[in-house]
N, C-alpha and C positions, 0 to 999 in steps of 0.2 A: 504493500500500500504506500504509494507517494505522501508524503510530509507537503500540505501547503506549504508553499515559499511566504517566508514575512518582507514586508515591503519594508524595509529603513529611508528614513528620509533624509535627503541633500543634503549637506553644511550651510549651503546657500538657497534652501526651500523658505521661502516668508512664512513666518507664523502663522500671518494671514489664511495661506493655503492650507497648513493644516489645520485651524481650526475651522474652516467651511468641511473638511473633510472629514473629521470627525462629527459633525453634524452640527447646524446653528440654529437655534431654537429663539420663538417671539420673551421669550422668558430672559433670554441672554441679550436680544435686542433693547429689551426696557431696562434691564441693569446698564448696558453701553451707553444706551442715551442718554440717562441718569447722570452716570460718570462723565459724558462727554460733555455736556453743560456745564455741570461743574467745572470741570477745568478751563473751560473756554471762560466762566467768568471769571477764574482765576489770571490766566493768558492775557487776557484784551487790556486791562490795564498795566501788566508786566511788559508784554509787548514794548507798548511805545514808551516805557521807559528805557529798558534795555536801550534802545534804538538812541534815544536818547543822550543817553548815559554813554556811548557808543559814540558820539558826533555825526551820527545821520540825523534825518526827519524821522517821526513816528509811524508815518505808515510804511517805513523799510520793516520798521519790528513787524507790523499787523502782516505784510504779505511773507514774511518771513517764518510767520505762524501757522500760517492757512498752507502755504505751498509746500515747505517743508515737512509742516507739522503733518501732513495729509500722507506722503511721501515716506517718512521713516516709520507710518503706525502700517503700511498697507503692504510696503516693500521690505522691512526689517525683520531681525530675527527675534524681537521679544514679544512675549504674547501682551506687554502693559505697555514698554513705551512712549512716552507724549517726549513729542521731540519741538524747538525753534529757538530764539536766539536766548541766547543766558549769558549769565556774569560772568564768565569763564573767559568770555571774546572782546567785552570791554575792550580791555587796555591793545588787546591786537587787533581789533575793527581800527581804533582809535590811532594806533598807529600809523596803519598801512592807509589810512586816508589823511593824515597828517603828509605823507612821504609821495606816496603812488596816485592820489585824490579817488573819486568813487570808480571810477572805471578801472584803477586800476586794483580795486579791493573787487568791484564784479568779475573779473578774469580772473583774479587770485581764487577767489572762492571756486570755482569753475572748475581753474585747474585741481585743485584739493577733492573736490566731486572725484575727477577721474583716476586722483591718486586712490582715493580712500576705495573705490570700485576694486583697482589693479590689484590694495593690499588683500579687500575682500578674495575674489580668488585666489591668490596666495596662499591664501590660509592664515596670513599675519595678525589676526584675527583672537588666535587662539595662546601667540605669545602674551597677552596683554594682561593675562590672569596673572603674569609672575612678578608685575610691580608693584614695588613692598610696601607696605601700609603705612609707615614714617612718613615714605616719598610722600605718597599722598594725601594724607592730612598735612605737611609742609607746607604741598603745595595748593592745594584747596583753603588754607587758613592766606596763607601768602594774597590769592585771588581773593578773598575777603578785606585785605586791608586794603587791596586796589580801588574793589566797586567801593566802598568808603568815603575814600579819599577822592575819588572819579564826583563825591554826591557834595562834598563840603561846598560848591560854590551855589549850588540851589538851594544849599540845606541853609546859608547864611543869606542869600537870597544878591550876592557877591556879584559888582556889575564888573565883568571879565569878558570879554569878547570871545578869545579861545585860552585853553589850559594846554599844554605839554604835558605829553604821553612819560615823562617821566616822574619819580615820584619825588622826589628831592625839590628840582627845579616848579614843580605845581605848588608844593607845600611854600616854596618861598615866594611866587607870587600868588597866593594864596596870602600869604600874611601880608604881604606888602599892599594888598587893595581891602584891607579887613576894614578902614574907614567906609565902606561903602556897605557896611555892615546894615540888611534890612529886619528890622523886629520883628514884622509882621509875616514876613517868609520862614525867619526862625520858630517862631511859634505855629505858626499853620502845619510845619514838617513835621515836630514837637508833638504836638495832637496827630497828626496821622499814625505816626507811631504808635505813643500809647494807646491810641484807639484798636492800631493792628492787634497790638499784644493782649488785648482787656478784651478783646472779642475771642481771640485764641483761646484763652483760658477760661472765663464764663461758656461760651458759645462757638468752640470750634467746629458745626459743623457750618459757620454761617458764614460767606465769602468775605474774609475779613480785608481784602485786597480794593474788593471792590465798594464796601460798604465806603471803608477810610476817605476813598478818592473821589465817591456821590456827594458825600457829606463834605470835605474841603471845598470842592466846586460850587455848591449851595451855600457854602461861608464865604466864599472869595465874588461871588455873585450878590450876596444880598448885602455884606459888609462893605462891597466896592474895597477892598484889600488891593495897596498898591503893589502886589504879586506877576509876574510873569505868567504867563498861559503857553499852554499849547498853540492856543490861534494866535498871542501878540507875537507869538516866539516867528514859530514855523507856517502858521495862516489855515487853511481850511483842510480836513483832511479827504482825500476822494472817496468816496462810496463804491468803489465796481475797483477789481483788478487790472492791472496794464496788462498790455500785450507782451509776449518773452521777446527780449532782442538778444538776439549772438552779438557779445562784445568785439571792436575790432580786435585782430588776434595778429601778431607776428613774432618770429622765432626771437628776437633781440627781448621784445618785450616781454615772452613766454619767462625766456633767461632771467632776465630782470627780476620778474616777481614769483619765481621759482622760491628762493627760502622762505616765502610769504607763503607760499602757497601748502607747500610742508609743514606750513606750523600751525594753519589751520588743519587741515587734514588729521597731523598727529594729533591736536589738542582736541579735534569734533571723534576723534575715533576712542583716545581715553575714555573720555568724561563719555560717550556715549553705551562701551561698557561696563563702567565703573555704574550709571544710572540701571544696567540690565542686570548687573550683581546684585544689586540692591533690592531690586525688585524680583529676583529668584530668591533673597534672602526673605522674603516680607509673605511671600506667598509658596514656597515651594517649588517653585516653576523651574526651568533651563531654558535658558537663550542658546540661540544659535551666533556664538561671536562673529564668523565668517559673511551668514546672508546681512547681521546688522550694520554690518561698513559697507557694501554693496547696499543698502539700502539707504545709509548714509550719505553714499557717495552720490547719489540718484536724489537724494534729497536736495545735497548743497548745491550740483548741478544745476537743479530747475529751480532752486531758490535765488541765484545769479543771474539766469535769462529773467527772471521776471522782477530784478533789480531790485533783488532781499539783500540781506545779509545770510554770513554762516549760521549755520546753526546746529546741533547734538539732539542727545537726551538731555532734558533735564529733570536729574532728582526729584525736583519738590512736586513739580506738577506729576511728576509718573508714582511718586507716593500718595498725591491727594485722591490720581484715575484708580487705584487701588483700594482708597479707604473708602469710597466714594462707591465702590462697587463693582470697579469697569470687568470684564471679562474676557477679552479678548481686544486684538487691533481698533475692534470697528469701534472702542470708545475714543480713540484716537483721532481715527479718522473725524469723526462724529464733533470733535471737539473742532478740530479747523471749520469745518463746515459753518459750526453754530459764530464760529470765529467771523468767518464770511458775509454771516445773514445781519452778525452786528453792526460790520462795518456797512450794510448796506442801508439800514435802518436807521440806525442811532451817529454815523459820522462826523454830522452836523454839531450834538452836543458836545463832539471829543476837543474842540476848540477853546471849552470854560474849564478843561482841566485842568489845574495848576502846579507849574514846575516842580516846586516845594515840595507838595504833596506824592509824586513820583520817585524825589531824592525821599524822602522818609521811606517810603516804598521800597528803594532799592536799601535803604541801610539796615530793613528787617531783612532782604535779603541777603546783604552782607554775615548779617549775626549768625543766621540759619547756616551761612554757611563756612563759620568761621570755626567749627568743632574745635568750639574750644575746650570742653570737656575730653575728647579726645586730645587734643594737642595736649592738658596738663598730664592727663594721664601717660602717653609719650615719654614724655622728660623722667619718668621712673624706670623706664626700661633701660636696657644696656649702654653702656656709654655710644658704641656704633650707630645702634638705633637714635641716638639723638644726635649723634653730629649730620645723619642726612637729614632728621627731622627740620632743623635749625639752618642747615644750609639750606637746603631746599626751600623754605620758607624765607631767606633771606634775601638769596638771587630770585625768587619771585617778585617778591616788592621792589629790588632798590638795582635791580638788573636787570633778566630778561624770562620770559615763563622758559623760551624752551632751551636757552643753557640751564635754568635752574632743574628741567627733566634729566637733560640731557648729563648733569653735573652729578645729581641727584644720583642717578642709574650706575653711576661710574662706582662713585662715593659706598654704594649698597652692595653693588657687585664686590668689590674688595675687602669689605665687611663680611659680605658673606663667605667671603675663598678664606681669609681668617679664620674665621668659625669654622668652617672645614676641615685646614690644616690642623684645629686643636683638635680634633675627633682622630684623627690617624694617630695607630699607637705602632709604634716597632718594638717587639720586646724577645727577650730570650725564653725558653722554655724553662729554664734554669729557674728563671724569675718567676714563673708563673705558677707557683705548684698545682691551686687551685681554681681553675677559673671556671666560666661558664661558655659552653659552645653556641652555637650560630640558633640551634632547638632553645637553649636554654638548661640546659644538662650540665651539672658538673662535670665537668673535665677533670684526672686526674693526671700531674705528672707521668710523663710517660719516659722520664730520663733514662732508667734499669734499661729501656729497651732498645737505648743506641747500641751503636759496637764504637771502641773505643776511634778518637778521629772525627766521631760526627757530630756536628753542633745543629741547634734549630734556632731557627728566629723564625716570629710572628708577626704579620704585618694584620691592624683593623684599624677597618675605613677606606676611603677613597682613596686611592693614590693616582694627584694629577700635580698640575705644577706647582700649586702652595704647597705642597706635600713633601714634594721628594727629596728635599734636603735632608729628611731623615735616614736616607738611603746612603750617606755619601761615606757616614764611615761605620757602616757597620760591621764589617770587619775588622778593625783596630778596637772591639772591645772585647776579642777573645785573643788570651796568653800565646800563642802559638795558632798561625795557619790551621783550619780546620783540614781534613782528607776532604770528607763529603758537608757540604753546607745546603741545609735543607731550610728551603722557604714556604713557609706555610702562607696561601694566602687566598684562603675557604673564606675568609670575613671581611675581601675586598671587594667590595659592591661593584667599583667600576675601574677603568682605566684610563687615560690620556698618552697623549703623545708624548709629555713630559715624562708620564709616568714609566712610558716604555724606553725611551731613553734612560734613566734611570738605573732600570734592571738589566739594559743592555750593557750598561758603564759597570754594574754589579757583578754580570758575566764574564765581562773582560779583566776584571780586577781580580775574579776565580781566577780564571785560567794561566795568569799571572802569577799566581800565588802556588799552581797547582792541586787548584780547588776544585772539584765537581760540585757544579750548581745543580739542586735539585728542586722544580718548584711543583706543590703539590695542591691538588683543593682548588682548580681556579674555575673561577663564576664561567658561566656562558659569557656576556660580555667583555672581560677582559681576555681571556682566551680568542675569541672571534682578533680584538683589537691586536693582539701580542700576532699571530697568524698571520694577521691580513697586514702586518709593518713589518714580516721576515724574521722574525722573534723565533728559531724553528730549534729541535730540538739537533744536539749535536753529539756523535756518541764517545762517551769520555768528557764529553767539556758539560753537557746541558743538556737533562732531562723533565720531562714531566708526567708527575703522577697523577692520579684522580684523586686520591685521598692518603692521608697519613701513613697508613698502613702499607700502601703499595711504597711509599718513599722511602720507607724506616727499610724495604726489604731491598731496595735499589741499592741505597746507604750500606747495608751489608756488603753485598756484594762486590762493592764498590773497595772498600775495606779488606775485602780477603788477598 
């Protein structure tokens, strides 16, 4: 009788598809729409601050929400997802249109679309689980002190024309125009906030984003508040979507905004599944890390033609599609959509919203996402774990996000080979009477059972390049040349190139000595490794046993 075949799905299958394929019920439709309003009233006012916050106009946020956001919930690999522009892109929107102006931040994003596609296929996708947890709270607290400082000139109501994308040089003109100091801006933001937070904790299932910014509008309208707006700032916003334009495009200029375009890319591919961890941590779930940067990348693409900005996951809103009820992509989708019908409807009113009120907006969003619980708790782990904590956090603020990754990664990687090197033990058998084996089994001394001539040494743990210093004299800790030197090494999980260099310099230094090297116990992988670099056995000089027992009787022979 034939066995059904079981179907496994793509790396690059959209959630989307499999949940129509396991079937979508009017029951999971009402929970999405539920969850998709929600968020959208969450969105529509984050939106056009982002954007804001960013030095675009506010409807780059709103079609930034709608195109994209539609885009990573339909073509992505997590089944929660709400994806558009977030804190994260501030200070690099902000740049690369300080440097490149908007067309050359629309191509940048574009190209980053195609990057983030290419790494999707790749597979690159699946490396991004291995960045360590310091790095990121570093740098996510780091992006916290940015959008902040991004908000102090609305939040003081500070008449600045532009601010410099760096943080030193804004803090200083930042104090140097602090006479332009408006009360009424400060207080208005002041109340946005504590209003966020007092409806948080009484009434959080009530859209505290939105409530904050009806209510400032209806203060800054009825008190005639000499406050900045939306419409004094930036003027009307449009009701209907543009049409997509292909940016002009040429190879000088591609080059050009090339490390721009990798930085978005890198940064929309993180934080997008770092946002899909979180949300298989919240619900149980698994992302597909590979279809989500493919669906990412298709995001930021057609959020470019239609002159958005970049945009990810973002965390808060894919936590609220969650609490909220969502069930699948189509709360997602469902959220751009409701995103859409707002701007189509209400447009008009988005012009009495007040700057202030936006910066308070983003400074709850700054706190959310300044883990700062996390970051204290950090600084009690191991000294290594806080030097990337602290740097990483450091060159985020007062340097750049992606040397502070790119620093960070170095910084953790070395820390980690550290840590590694301390786990490799070389030791004599001599030394060892009693130990435990690979099972967990006492071991006994096994010395009665050399023949006179034969020494042992025990190699556990990895042996790669932080490692093998330990190799270099281990023979100068026995009185006399051994006959047979037997290498035990059943508790060497893995191998390197360092590491077979190593044992190839440990072979030579036998055979010099007129030593037979015996190595016995080795893993499937280090074997394959040892094999496939020529590592081969030679007779009289270098053999290999499968276990103990076969070496001790090599060792004999060797001996007679």
């Amino acid at each position: 009788m034939n066995k059904p075949i079981r179907k496994t799905n793509s790396p690059w299958l959209p959630k989307l598809v499999t949940v129509l394929r396991e079937g979508y019920s009017k029951k999971d439709f009402a929970g999405d729409s539920i969850a998709g309003l929600t968020v959208a009233i969450v969105a529509l006012p984050l939106a056009m601050a982002l954007a804001i916050a960013s030095g675009t106009t506010p409807e780059k946020g709103l079609i930034t929400a709608i195109i994209a956001g539609f885009l990573i919930s339909a073509l992505g690999g997590s089944r929660y997802q709400i994806g558009g522009p977030t804190g994260a892109f501030i200070l690099i929107v902000y740049a690369i249109l300080l440097k490149y102006g908007f067309d050359g931040l629309v191509l940048a994003t574009l190209m980053a679309g195609f990057i983030l596609i290419i790494a999707g296929l790749l597979k690159v996708g699946t490396l991004m689980r291995y960045m360590p947890q310091p790095l990121i709270t570093g740098f996510t607290s780091g992006i916290a002190v940015i959008i902040f400082a991004s908000q102090l000139k609305d939040l003081f109501g500070l008449q600045i024309e532009k601010l410099p994308a760096e943080f030193w040089p804004k803090m200083q003109l930042l104090a140097a125009n602090f006479d332009s100091f408006n009360a009424s801006a400060f207080i208005l933001a002041i109340a946005t906030v504590a209003l966020i937070f007092l409806l948080r904790k009484l009434k959080p299932s009530l859209p505290g984003f939105l409530i904050a910014v009806v209510l400032a509008s209806i203060a800054v309208a009825l008190l005639h508040l000499p406050v900045d707006t939306i419409g004094s700032r930036f003027g009307a916003i449009p009701d209907h979507l543009p049409m997509p334009v292909f940016p002009e495009f040429s190879l000088a200029r591609a080059m050009q905004l090339l490390p721009a375009a990798l930085t978005i890319a890198f940064l929309a591919g993180v934080e997008s599944l770092l946002s899909a961890v979180v949300a298989d941590g919240m619900t149980g779930g698994r992302h597909r890390s590979n279809a989500e940067l493919i669906g990412q990348g298709v995001a930021n693409a057609a959020s470019a033609l239609f002159g958005g900005l970049p945009a990810t996951g973002a965390i808060a809103r894919t936590a609220t599609n969650i609490r909220s009820g969502g069930r699948s992509p189509v709360a997602g989708i469902l959220h751009a959509v409701f995103i859409l019908v707002f701007i189509m409807l209400l447009s008009k009113w988005a012009a009495y919203v007040p700057l202030p009120a936006l910066a308070g907006l983003l400074v709850v969003v700054a706190w959310n996402m300044s883990e700062h619980k996390h970051f204290i708790h950090t600084l009690s782990a191991p000294m290594g774990d806080r030097i990337v904590l602290l740097l990483t956090f450091s060159l985020t603020v007062f340097v750049d996000l992606t040397l502070a990754i790119e620093v960070g990664m170095v910084i953790a990687a070395f820390v980690f080979m550290a840590r590694m090197a301390q786990t490799v033990e070389v030791s004599s058998e001599t030394s060892a009477s009693s130990r435990t084996d690979e099972n967990g089994d006492i071991e006994e001394n096994r010395r009665n059972e050399l023949a006179s001539g034969v020494e042992v040494l025990q190699i556990r743990g990895p042996l790669f390049f932080g490692a093998v210093d330990q190799l270099d004299n281990m023979l100068d800790q026995f009185p006399k040349p051994p006959k047979v030197l037997i290498l035990r090494m059943r508790l060497v999980p893995l191998i390197d190139a360092s590491g077979v260099h190593a044992l190839k310099s440990l072979a030579s230094r036998c055979k010099n000595i007129g030593s037979v090297l015996v190595i016995s116990g080795l893993q499937a992988q280090p074997k394959r490794v040892l094999l496939q670099m020529g590592f081969l056995p030679k007779p009289g000089e270098l053999q290999f046993a499968d276990n103990f027992d076969e070496a001790i009787k090599m060792a004999t022979e060797f001996t007679q």
